[in-house]
The first five atom37 places (N, CA, C, CB, O) and aatype in JSON, in Angstrom:
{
  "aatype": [20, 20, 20, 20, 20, 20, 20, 20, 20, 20, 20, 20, 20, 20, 20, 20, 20, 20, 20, 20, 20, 20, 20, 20, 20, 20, 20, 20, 20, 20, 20, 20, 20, 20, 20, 20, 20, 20, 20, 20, 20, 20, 20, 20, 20, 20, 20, 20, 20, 20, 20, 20, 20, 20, 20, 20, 20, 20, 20, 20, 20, 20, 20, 20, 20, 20, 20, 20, 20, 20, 20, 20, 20, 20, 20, 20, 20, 20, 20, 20, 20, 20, 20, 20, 20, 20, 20, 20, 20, 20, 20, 20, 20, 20, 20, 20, 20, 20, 20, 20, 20, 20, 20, 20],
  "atom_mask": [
    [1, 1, 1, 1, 1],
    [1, 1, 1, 1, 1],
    [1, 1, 1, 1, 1],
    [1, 1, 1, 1, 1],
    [1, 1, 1, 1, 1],
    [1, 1, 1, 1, 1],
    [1, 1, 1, 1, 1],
    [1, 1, 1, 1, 1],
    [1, 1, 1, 1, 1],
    [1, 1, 1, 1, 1],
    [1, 1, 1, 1, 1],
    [1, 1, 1, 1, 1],
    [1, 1, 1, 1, 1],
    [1, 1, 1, 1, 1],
    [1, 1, 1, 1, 1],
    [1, 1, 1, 1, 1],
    [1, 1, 1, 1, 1],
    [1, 1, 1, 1, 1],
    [1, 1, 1, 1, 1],
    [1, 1, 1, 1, 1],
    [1, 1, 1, 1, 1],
    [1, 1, 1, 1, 1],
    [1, 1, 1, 1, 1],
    [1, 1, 1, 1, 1],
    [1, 1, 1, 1, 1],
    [1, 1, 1, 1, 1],
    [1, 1, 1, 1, 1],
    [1, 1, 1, 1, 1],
    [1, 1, 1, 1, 1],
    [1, 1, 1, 1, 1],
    [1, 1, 1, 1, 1],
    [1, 1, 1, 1, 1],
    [1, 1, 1, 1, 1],
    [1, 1, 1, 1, 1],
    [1, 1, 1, 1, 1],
    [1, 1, 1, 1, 1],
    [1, 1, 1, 1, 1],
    [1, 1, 1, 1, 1],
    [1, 1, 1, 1, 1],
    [1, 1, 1, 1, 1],
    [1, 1, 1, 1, 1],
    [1, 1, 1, 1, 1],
    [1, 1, 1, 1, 1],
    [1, 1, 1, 1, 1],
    [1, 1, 1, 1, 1],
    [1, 1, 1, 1, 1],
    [1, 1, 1, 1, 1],
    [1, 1, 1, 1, 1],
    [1, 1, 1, 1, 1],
    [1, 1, 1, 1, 1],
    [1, 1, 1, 1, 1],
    [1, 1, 1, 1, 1],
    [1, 1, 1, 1, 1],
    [1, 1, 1, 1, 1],
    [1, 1, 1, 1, 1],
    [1, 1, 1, 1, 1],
    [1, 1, 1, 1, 1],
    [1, 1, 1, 1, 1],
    [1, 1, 1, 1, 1],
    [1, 1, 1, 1, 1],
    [1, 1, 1, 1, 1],
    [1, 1, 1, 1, 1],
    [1, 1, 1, 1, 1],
    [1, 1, 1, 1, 1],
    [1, 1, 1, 1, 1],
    [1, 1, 1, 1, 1],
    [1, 1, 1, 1, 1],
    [1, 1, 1, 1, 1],
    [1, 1, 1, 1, 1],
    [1, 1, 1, 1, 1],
    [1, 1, 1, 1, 1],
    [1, 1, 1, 1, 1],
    [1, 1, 1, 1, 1],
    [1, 1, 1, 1, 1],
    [1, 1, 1, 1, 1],
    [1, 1, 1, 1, 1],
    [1, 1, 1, 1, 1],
    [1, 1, 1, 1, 1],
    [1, 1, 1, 1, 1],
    [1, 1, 1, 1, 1],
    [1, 1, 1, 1, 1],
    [1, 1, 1, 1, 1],
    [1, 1, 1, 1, 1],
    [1, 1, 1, 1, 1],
    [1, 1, 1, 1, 1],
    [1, 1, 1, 1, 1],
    [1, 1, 1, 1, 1],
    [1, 1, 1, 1, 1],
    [1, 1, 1, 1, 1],
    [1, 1, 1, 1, 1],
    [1, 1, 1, 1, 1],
    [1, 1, 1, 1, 1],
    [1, 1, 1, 1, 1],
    [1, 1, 1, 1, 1],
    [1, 1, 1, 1, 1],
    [1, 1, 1, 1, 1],
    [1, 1, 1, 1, 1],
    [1, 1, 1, 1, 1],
    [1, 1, 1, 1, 1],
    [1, 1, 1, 1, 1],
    [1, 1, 1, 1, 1],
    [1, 1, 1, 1, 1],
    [1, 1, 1, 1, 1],
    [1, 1, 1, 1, 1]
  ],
  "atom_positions": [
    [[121.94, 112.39, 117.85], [122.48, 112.43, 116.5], [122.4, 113.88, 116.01], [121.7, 111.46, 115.55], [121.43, 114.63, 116.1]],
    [[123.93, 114.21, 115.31], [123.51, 115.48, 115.26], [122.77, 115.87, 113.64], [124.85, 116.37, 115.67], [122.31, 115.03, 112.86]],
    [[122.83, 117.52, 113.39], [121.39, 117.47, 112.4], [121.64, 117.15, 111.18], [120.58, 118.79, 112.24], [120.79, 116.52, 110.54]],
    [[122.88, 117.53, 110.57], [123.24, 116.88, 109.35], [123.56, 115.51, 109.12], [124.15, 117.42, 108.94], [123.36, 115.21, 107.94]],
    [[124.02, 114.51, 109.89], [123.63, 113.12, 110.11], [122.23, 112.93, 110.01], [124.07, 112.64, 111.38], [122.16, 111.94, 109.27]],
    [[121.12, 113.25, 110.27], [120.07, 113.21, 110.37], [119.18, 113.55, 108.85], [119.93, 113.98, 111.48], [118.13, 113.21, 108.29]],
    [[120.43, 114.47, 108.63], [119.35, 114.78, 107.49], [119.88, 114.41, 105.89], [118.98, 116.5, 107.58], [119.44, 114.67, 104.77]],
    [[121.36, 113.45, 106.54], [121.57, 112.7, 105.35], [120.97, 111.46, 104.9], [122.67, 112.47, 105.32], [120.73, 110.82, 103.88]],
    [[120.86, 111.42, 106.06], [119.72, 109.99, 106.31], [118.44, 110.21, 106.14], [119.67, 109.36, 107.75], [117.76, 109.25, 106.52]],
    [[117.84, 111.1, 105.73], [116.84, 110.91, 105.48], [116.61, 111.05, 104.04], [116.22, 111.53, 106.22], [115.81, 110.36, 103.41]],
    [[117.25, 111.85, 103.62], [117.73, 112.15, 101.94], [118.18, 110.9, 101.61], [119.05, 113.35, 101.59], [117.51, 110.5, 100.66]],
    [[119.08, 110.0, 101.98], [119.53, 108.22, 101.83], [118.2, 107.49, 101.46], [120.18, 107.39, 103.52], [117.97, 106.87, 100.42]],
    [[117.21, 107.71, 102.7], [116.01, 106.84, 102.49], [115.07, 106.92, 101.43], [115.28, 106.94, 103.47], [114.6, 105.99, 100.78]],
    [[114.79, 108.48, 101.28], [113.91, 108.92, 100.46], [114.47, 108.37, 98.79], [113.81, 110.59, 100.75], [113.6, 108.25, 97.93]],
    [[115.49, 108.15, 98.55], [116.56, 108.17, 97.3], [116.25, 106.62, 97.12], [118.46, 108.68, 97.64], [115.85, 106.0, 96.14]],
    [[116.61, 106.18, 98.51], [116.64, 104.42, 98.29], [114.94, 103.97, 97.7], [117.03, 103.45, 100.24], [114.8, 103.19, 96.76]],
    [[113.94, 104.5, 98.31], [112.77, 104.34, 97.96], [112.27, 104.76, 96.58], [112.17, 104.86, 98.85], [111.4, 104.15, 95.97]],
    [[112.89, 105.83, 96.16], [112.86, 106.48, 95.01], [113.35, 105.82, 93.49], [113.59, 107.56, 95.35], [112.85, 105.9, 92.37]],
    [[114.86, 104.96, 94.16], [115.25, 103.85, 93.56], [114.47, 102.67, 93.06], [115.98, 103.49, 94.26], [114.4, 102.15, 91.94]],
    [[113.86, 102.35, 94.33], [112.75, 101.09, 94.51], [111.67, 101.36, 93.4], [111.92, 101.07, 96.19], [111.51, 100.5, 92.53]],
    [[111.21, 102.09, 93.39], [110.44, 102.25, 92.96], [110.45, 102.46, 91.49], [110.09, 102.87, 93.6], [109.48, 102.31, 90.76]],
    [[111.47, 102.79, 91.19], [111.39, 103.05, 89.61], [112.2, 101.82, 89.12], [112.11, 104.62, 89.05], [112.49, 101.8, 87.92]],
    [[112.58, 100.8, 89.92], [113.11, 99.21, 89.6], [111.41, 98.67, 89.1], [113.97, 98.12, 91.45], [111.08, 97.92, 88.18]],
    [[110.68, 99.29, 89.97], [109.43, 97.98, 90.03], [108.51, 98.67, 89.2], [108.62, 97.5, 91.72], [107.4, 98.16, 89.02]],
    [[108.82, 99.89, 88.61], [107.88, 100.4, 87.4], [108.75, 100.42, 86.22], [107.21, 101.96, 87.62], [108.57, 101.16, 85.25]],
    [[109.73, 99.57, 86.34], [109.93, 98.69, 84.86], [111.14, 100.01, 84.26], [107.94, 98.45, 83.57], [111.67, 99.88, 83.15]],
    [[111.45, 101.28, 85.2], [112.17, 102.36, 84.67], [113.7, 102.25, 84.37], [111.96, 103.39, 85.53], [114.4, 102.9, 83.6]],
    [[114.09, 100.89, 85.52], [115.68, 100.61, 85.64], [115.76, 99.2, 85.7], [116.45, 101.27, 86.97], [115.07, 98.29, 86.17]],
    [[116.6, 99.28, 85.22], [117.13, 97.64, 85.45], [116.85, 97.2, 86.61], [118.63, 97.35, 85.36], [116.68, 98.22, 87.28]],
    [[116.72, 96.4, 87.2], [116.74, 95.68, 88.64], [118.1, 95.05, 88.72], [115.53, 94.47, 88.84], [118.43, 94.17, 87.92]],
    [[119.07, 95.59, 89.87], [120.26, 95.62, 89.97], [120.72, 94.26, 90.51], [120.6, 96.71, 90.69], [121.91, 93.98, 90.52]],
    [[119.35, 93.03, 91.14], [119.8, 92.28, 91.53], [119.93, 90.84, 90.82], [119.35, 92.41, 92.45], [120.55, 89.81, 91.11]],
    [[118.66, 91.39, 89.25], [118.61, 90.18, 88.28], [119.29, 90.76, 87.15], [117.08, 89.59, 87.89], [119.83, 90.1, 86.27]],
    [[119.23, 92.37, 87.2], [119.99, 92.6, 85.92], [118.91, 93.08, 84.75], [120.8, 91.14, 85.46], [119.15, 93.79, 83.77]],
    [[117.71, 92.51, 85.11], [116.44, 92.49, 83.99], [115.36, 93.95, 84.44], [115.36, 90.65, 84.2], [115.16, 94.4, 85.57]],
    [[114.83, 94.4, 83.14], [114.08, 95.25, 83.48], [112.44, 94.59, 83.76], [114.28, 96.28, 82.41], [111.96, 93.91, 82.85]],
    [[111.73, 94.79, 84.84], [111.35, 94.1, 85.91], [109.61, 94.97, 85.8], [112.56, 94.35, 87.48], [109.45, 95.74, 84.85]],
    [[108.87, 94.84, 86.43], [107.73, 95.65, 86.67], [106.61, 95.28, 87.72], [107.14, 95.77, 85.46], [105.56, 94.84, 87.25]],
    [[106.67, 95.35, 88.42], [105.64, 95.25, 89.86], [104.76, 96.12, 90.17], [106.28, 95.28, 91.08], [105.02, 96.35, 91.35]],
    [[103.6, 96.96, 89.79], [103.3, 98.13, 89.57], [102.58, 98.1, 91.48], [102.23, 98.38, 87.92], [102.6, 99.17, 92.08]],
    [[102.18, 97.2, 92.0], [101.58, 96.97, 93.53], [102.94, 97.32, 94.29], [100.91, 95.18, 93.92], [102.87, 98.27, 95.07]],
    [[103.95, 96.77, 94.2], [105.13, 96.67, 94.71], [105.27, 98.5, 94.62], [106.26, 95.51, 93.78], [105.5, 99.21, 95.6]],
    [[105.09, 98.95, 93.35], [106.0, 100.45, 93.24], [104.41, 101.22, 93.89], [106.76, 101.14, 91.03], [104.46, 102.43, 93.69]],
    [[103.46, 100.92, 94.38], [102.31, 102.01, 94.87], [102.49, 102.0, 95.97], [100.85, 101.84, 94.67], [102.41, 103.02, 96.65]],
    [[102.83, 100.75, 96.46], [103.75, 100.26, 97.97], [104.57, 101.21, 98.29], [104.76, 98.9, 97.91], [104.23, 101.95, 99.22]],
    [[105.62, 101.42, 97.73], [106.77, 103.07, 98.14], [106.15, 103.9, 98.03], [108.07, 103.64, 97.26], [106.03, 104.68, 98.98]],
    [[105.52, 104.09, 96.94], [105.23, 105.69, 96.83], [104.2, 106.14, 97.8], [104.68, 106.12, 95.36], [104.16, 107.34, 98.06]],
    [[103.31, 105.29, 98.39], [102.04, 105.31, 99.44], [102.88, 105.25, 101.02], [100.81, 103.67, 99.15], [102.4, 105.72, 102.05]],
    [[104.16, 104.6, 100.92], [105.4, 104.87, 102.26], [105.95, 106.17, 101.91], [106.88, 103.65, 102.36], [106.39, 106.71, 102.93]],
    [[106.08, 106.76, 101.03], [106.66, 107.85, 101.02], [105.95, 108.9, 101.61], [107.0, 108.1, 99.89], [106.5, 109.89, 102.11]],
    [[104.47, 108.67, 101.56], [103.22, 110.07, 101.33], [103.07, 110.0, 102.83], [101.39, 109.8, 100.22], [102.86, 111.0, 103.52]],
    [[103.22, 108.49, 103.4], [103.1, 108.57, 104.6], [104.06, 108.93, 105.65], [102.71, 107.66, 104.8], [103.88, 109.07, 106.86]],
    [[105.55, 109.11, 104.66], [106.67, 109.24, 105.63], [106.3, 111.16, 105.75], [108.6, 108.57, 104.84], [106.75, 111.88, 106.64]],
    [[105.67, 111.48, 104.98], [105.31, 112.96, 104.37], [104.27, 113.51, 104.84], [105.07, 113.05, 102.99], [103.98, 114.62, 104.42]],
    [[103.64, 113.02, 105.6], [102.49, 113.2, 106.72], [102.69, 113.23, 107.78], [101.63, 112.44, 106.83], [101.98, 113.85, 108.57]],
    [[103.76, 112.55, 108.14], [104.31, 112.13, 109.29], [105.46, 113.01, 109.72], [104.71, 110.79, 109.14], [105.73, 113.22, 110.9]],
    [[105.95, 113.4, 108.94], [107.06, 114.71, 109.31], [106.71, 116.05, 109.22], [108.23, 114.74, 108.45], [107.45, 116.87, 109.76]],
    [[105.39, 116.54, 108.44], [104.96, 117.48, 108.37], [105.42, 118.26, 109.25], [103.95, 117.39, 108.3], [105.71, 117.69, 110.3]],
    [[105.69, 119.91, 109.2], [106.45, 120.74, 109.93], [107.91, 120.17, 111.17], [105.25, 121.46, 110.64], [108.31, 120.62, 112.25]],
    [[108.22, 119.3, 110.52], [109.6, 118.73, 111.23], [110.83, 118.47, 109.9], [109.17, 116.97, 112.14], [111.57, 117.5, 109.99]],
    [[110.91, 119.11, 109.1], [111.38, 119.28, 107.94], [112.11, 120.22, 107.46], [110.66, 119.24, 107.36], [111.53, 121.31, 107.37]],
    [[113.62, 120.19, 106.99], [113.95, 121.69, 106.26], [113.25, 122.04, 104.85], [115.61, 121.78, 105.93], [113.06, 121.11, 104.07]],
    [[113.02, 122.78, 104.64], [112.82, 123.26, 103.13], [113.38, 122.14, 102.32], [113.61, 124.73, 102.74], [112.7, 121.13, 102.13]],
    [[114.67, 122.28, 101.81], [115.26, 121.29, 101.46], [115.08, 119.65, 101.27], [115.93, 121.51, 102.03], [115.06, 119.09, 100.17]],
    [[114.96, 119.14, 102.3], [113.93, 118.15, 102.56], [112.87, 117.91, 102.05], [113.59, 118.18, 103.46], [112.56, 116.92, 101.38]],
    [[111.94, 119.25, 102.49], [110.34, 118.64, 102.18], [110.85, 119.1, 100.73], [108.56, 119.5, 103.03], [110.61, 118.0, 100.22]],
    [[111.25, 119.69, 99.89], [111.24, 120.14, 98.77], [111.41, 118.77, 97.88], [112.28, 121.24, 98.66], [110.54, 118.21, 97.21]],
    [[113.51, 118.22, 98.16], [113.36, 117.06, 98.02], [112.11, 115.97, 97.83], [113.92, 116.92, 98.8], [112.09, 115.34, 96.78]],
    [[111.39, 115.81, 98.5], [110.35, 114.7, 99.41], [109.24, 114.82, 98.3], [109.7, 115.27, 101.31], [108.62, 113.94, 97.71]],
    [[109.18, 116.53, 98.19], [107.45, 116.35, 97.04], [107.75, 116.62, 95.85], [106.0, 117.5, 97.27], [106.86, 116.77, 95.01]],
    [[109.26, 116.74, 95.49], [109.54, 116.72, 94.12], [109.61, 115.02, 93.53], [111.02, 117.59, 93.95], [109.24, 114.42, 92.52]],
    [[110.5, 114.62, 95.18], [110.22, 112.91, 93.98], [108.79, 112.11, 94.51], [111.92, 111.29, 94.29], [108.52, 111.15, 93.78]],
    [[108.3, 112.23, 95.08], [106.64, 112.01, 95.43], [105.88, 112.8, 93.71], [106.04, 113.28, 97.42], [104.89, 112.43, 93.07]],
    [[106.37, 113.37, 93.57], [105.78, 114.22, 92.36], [106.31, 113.38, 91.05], [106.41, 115.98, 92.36], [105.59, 112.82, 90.22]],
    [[107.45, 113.43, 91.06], [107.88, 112.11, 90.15], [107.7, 110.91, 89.97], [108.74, 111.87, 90.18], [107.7, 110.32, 88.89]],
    [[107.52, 110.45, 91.06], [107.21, 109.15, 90.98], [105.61, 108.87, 90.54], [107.57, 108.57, 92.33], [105.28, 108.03, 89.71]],
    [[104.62, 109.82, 91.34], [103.44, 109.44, 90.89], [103.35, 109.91, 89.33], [102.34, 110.02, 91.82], [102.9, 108.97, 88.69]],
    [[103.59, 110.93, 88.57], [103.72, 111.04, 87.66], [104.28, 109.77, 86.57], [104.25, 112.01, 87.87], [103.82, 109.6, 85.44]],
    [[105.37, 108.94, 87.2], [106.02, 107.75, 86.23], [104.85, 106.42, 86.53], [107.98, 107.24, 86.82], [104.77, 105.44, 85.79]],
    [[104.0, 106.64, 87.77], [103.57, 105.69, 88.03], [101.73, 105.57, 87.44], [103.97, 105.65, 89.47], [100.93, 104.65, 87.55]],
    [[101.64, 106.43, 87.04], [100.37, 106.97, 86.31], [100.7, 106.35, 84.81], [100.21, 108.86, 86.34], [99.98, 105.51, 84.28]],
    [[101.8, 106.85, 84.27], [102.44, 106.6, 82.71], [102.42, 104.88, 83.14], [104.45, 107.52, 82.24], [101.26, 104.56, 82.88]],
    [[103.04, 103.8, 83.6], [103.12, 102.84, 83.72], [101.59, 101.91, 83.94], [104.06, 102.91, 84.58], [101.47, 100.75, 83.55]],
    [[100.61, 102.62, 84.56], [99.71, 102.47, 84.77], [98.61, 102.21, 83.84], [99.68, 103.15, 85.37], [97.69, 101.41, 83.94]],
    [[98.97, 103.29, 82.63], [97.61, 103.81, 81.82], [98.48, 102.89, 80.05], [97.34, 106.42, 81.85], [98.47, 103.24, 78.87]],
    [[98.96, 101.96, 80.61], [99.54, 101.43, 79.25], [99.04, 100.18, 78.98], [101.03, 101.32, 79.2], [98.77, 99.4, 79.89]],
    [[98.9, 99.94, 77.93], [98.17, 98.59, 77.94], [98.92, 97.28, 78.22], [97.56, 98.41, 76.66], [99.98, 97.05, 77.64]],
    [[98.19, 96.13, 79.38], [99.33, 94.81, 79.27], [100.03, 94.64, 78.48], [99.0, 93.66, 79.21], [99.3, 94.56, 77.49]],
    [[101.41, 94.48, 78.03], [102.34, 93.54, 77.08], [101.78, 91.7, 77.32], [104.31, 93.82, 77.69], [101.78, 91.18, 78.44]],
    [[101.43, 91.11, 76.26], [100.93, 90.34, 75.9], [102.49, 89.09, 75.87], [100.05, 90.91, 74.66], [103.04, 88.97, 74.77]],
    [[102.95, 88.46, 76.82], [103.77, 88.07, 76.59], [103.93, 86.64, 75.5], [104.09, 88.12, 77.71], [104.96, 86.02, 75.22]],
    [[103.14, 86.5, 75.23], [103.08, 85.24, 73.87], [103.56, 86.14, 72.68], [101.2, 84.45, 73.43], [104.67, 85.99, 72.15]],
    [[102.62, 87.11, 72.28], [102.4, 88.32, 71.4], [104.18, 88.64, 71.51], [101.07, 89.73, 72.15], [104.92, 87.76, 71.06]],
    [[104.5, 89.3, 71.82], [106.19, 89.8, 72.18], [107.02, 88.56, 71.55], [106.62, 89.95, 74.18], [108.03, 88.77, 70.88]],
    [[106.5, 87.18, 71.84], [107.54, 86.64, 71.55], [107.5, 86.42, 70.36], [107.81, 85.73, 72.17], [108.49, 86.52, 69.64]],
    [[106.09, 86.0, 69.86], [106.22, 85.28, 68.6], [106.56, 86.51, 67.59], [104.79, 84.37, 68.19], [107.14, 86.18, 66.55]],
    [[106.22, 88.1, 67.82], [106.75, 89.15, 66.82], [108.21, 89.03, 66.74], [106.38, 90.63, 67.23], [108.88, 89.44, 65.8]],
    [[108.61, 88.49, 67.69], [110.85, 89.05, 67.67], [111.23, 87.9, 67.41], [112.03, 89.66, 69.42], [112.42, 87.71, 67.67]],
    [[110.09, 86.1, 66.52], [110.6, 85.07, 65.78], [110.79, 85.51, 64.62], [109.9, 84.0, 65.74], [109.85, 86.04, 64.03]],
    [[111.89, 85.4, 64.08], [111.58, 85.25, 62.43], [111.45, 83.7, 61.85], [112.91, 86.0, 61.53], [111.88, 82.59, 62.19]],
    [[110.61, 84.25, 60.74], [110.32, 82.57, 59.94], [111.89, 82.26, 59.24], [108.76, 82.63, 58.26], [112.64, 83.09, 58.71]],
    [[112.09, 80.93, 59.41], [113.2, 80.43, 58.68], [113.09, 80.46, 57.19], [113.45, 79.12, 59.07], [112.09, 80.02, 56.63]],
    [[114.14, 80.99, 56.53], [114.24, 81.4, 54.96], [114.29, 79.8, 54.51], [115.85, 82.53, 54.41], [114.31, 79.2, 55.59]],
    [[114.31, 78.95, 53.57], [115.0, 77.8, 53.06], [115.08, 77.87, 51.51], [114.29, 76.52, 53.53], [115.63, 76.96, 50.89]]
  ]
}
């Protein structure tokens, strides 16, 4: 395979994971229910595949690439810290604030 095939594909993966991950830290819609979603195990899951895809290629990398690679490794743990350090949403709490009492 030659090197720019190679290295679109890896930019593809890193993006797709990058995607993933900010579905399951509640950042994007989830494209397959439509709903904004939050799995915070699910999104430590990528980002802990990413660090390892990033260990694993060490000096087999263009600039470009690794640059790519620890800028969104850098992003992501950064969004995943913010998602982290927030307090549960109380889902009873949520609902009964967005009832209003009936006027009569």
């Amino acid at each position: 395979m030659d090197k720019d095939k190679l290295s679109q594909l890896f930019f593809t993966l890193v993006s797709n994971y990058q995607l993933q991950t900010m579905v399951m830290l509640g950042k994007l819609t989830n494209p397959g229910t439509d709903k904004i979603e939050k799995n915070l195990e699910l999104a430590e899951y990528f980002i802990d595949t990413l660090e390892m895809i990033s260990e694993k290629t060490k000096g087999n990398l263009s600039e470009d690439e690794q640059r790519f690679l620890n800028e969104t490794l850098t992003n992501l743990r950064l969004n995943y810290i913010e998602e982290k350090e927030k307090p549960p949403v109380n889902q009873k709490e949520e609902n009964l604030s967005s009832e209003t009492p009936k006027q009569e």
